[in-house]
N, C-alpha and C positions, 0 to 999 in steps of 0.2 A: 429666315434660314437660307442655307446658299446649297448650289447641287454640282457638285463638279463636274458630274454630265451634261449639264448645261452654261457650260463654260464660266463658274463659281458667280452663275446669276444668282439671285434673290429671287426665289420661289415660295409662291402665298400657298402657306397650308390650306387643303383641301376644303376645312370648316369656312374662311375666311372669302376664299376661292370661291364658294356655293355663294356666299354671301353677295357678294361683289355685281351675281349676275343673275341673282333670286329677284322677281319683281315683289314676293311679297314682303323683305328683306326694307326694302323703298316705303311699303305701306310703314313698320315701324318705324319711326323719324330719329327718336332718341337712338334706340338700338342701334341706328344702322350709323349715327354721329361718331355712337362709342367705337363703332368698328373701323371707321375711316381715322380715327384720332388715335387707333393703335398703328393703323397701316402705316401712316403719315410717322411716325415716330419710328418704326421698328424698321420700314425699306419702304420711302418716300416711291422708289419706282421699282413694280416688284411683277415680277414674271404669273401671269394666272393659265395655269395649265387643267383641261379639263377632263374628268375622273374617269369620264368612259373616251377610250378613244374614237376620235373622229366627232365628237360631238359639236367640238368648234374648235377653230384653230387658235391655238396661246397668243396670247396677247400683253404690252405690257400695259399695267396699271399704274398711272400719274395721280398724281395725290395734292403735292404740294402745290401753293399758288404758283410761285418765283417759276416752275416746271412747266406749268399748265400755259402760262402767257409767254414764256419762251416759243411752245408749240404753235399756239393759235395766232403770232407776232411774223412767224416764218413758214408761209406756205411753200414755198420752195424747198423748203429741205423735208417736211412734215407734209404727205396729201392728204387731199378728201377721196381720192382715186390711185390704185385701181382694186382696192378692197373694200367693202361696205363702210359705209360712215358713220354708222348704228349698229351696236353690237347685235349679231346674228347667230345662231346655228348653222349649222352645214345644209341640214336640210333645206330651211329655211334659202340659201342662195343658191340651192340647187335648184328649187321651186322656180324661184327668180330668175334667174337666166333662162329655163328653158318656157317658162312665160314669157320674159320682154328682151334677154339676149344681153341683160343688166344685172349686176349684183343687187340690182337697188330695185323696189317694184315702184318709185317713182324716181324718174330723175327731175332736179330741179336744182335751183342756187346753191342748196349745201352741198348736191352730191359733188360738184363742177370744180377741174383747177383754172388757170390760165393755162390757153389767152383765153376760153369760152367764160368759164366762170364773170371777168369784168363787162366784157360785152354785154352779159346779161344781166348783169344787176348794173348796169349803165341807164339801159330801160326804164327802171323807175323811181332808182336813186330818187333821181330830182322832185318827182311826185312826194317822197316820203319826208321831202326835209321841212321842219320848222317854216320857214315863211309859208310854202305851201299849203300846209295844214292846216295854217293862221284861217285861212275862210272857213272852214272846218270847225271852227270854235263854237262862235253859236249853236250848232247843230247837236254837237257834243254836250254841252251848258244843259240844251232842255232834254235831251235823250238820259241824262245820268240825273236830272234834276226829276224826270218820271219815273225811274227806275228807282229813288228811293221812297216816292210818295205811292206805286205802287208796296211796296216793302210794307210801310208802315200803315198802310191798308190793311195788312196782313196779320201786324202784331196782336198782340206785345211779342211772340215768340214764333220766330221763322227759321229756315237752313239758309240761313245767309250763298249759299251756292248756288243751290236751286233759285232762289228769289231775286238774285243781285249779280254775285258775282261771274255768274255763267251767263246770262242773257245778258248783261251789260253790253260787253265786249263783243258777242258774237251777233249785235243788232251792228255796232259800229262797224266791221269787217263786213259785213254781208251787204251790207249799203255801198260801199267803197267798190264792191264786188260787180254789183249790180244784181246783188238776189233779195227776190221779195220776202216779207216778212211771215208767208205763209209757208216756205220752203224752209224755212231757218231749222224747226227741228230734225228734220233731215239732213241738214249739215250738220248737226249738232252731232247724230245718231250714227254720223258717218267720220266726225272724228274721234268718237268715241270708242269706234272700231280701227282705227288707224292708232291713236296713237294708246288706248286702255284697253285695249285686248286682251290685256291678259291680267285684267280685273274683272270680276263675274257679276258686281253692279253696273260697269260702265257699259262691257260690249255684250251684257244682253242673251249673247248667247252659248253658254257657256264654255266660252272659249279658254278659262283659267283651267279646266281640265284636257284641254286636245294639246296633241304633240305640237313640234314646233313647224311642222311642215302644215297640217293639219288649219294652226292659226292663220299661215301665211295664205293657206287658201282662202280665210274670210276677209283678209286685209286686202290683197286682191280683187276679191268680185268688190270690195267698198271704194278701191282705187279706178277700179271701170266704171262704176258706178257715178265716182267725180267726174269721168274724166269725159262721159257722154253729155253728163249734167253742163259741164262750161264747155265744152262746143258748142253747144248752142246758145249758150250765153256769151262766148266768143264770134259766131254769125252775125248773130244782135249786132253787136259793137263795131263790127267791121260796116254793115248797113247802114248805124245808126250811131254813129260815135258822141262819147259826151266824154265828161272832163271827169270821170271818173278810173281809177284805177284797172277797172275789166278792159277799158280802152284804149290804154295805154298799151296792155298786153296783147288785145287782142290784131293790134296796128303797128306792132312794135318791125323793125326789119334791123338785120345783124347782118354785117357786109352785104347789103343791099336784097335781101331774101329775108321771107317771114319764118316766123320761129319751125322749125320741123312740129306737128300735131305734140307727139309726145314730149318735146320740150316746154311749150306752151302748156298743155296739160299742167304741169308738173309745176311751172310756175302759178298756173292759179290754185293748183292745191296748198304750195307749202302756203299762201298769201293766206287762202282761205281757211286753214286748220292750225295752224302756228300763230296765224295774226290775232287769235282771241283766245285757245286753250292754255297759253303763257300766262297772258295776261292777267285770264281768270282767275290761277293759277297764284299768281302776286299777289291782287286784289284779297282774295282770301282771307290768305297768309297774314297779310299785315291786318286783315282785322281779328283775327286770333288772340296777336300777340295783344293788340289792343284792350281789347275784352277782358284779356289775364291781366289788365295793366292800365285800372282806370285810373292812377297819376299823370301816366301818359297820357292817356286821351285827353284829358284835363288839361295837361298845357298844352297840346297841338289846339284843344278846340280854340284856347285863350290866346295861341301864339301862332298865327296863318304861317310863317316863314319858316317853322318845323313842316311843311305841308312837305316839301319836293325831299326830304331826310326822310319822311314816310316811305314814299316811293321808293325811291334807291335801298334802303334798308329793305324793304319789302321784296323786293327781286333779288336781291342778295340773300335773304336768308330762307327763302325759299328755292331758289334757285331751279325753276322751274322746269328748264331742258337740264337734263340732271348728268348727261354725257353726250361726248362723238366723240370719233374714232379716226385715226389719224395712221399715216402708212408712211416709214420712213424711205426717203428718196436716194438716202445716201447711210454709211457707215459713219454711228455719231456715238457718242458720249452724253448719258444723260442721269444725273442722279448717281453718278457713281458706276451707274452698268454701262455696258455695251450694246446698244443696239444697232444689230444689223442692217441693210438698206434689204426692203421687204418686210422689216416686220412691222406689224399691228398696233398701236398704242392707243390707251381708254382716256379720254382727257378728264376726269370726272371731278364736272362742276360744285358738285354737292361737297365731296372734301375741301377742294382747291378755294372753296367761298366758305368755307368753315376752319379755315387754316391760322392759329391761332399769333402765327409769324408776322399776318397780313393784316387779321382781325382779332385785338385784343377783345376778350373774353365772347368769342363768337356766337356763340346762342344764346347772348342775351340779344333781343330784340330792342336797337336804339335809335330811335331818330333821329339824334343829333351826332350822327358817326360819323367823324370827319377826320382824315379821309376816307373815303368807300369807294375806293377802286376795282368794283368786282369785275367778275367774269362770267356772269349771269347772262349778257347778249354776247359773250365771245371776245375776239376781240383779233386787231387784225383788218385783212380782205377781207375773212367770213364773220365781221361783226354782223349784230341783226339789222336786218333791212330795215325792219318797224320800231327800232327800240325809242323814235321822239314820239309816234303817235302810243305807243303803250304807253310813255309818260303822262302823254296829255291825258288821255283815258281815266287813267286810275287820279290824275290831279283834281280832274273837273269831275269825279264821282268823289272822292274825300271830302271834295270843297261842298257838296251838296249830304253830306253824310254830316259832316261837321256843323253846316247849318242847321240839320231838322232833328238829329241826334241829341239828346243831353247826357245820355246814359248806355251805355251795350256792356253785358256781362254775359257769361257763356250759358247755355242753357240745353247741356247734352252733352254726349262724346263726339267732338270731332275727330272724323276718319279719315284716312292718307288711301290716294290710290293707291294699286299694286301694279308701279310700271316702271321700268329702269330706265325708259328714255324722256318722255315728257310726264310729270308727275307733279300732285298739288291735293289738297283738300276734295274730298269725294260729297262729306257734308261738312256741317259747321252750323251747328243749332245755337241761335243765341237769344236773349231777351232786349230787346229795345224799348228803352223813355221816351220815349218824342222831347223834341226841346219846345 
């Protein structure tokens, strides 16, 4: 529907609107497909205005793919600054600033445009690429080749999340980090508070019932909590540097001066909290769909070169960071509306990789989907830093899954977090054969 008050924009009814920025909305998967495959079809970019005023400020909602890689392709015309880059409450950035003097209660590579944005993912680019990583293999090989012999220790029937696809990932990230394996659940329990907070299995405390200013105070004391934690894991590294990724950052210099504390901070969290809850995230997901779909699994097991169609499918249809948020820089034309320079746009993943334009018959979960040009790391400046070492990750755990596997079929109800920005499988009970 259109509001001539608002200069004959496309304004998302209220039901739809709640919808959009419900975290437990994201728990239901199907439900929340049906809702973006109306939006996408009835006003691809459509105004969300919210019910109580002042609650948050209207923002527009991006739906379609061809929309969404327009935005994420041109950071110049589209920021990650100077409005949050993650959908907020009002409260919520008023906590924020008069805490850190930021919209953001961490700043770090997404929050950043040019020129600082490049400089700093200049840093470790190089660290993160493909040849790099190549030494890295071995280590990965027997880390994801224990990870499923514990598992099957464990059967016939385990939560594939709890056992596999959460500790996988965040053993590999916290090595690179330089944090030992005794502190891992405490990163665990501190991303879980950053980025599931407003799921009452993840963050623990129940935070799915406190306001939105309320949350931000626990996300807060978990973001000082990091950020004491790698100082001194940054000291370390300055003393004692090694060819690990904490080293990089913690030696890194930009126009000849080290990172300001809270920059650096910022940069070991997002490495430290993005670099495995994504991933886990995917991992999952793709064995989900597996489990409902032992044909599949049956030819990847027979066919290794369906292995990397796992992956890319997997992050697609999961689509793990599920949104960001985007502040136009100039007066554009998008979808048909008008947006203003100033206003707010949602890029949201989870539609724009279920866009039926982009991905013929998108919820079915295919291996061999070719092409699969998602939008699951971004895309752009701000594609993901880690999106070769999440490949390698989840390659070299398939490849040891597929080995000792003969059989996985579901064994429970899998549950979806309730989170609108980073979002994946909570559990995932299944039954495993051994091969």
């Amino acid at each position: 529907m259109s509001d001539a008050k608002n200069g004959g924009a496309a304004i998302l009814p209220g039901d739809l609107a709640r919808a959009v920025i419900d975290p437990h909305a994201y728990a239901g998967w199907d439900g929340l497909l049906d809702t973006f495959d109306h939006i996408r079809e009835a006003m691809p970019v459509a105004r969300v205005q919210p019910d109580t005023p002042g609650l948050f400020d209207p923002f527009w909602l991006v739906t379609r793919y061809d929309d969404v890689m327009r935005i994420s392709k041109d950071n110049a015309a589209f920021l990650n600054n100077p409005r949050p880059v993650v959908f907020s409450f009002n409260e919520a950035i008023r906590f924020s600033r008069a805490a850190t003097g930021s919209n953001m209660l961490v700043d770090s590579l997404v929050v950043f445009d040019a020129p600082i944005h490049p400089k700093y993912r200049k840093l470790t680019q190089e660290w993160f690429m493909p040849r790099n990583l190549a030494r890295l293999e071995g280590e990965l090989r027997t880390l994801a080749a224990a990870t499923v012999d514990r598992m099957l220790e464990q059967g016939p029937e385990v939560d594939f999340v709890r056992e596999v696809s959460g500790p996988y990932p965040l053993r590999v990230v916290m090595q690179i980090l330089g944090v030992p394996p005794e502190d891992e659940p405490r990163m665990q329990m501190l991303t879980q508070q950053l980025f599931g907070g407003q799921d009452k299995d993840l963050s623990g405390s129940g935070m799915d019932q406190m306001t939105p200013e309320q949350v931000v105070q626990i996300v807060a004391g978990a973001v000082r909590t990091f950020e004491d934690y790698f100082a001194q894991i940054a000291e370390d590294r300055r003393r004692n540097p090694t060819e690990d990724v904490a080293s990089v950052i913690a030696n890194a210099l930009v126009d000849g001066q080290p990172l300001p504390p809270r920059d650096m901070a910022g940069y070991y969290i997002i490495v430290a909290t993005a670099g495995h809850d994504t991933t886990s995230a995917s991992t999952a997901g793709a064995m989900q769909a597996l489990a409902r779909d032992p044909a599949q699994w049956a030819r990847v097991k027979a066919d290794r070169s369906l292995l990397p169609g796992i992956v890319e499918e997997a992050i697609r249809w999961t689509s793990p960071v599920q949104h960001f948020m985007r502040t136009a820089a100039a007066d554009c034309e998008l979808g048909g509306q008008r947006i203003a320079k100033g206003d707010w746009l949602m890029l949201n993943y989870v539609a724009a990789n279920h866009d039926p334009a982009q991905f013929p018959d998108p919820r079915r979960f295919d291996a061999a989907r070719s092409p699969n040009r998602h939008l699951a790391f971004g895309a752009g400046a701000h594609q993901c830093l880690g999106l070769h070492l999440a490949r390698l990750e989840m390659r070299f755990l398939f490849e040891a899954l597929l080995d000792r596997v003969a059989r996985v079929e579901p064994a429970g109800e899998a549950r979806r977090a309730s989170s609108t920005f980073v979002g994946g499988l909570k559990t995932l009970p299944l039954r495993i054969t051994p091969a």
